[in-house]
N, C-alpha and C positions, 0 to 999 in steps of 0.2 A: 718356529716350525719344529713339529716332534717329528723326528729321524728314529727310525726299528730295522736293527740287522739280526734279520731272523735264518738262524743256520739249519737245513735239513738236509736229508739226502742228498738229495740233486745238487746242492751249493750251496753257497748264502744269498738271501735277498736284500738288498735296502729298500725302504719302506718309508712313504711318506707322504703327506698331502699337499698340495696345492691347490685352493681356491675351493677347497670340496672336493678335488679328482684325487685318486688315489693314483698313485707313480708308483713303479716296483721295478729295481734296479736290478738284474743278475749279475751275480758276479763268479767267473771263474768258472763258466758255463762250456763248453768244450760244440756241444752238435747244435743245440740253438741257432747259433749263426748260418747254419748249415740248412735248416729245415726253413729258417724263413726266407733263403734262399731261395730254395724249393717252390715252398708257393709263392713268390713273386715270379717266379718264372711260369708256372700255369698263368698266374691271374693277367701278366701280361700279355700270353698267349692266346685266350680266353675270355672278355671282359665279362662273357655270362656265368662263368665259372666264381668271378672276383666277387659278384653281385650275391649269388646263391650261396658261399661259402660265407659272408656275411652273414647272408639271411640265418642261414641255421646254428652259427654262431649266437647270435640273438636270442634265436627261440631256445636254444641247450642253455643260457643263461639264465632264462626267465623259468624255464621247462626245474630248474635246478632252485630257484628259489623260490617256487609251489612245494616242493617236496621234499620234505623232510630227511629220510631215508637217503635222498641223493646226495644231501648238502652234507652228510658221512661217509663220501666217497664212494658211494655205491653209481658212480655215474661213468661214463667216457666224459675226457676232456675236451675242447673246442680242438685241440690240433686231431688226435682221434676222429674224429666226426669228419675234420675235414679231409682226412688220407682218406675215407672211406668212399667220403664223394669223387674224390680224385680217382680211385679204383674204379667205381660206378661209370665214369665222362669216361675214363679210359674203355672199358669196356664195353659201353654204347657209341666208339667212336668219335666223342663229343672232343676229348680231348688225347692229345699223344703221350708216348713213353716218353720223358725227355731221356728216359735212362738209358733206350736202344739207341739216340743219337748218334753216339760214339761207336757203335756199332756194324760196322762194314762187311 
């Protein structure tokens, strides 16, 4: 198995295949843990929200390898796309602040 610890910005990555699946390990990652957080707590408050943030997930992936220009960072990333829908649910009602919760 070839193993790639790829250092940028944001951290380091480990890197590697399995069966054909590509795996990417963060490491030393600080809000990650925070944000997937976040949307597991819509998606399980939501299951149309879980479905739909898939969905366009999907298409930004596919939408990203037709076009050239994108795949040189000229794009939003799938968390990107999905805060926005999150904004969208929120503001048609669809879905809550979780953040006023705490809120009294």
């Amino acid at each position: 198995m070839n193993c790639y610890i790829i250092t940028a910005s944001f951290g380091q990555l480990l890197q590697f295949y399995i069966d054909r699946v590509k795996v990417d390990i963060s490491i030393n990652k600080v809000l990650e843990p925070y944000n997937s957080k976040l949307l597991y707590s819509y998606a399980i408050s939501d299951k149309r929200f879980h479905m739909l943030a898939l969905y366009l997930k999907d298409w930004n992936k596919r939408l990203i390898k037709k076009n050239v220009e994108m795949r040189n960072g000229k794009c939003l990333n799938s968390f990107s796309i999905v805060l926005m829908l999150i904004a969208y649910l929120q503001h048609k009602k669809v879905l809550p602040c979780l953040q006023s919760f705490g809120e009294n």
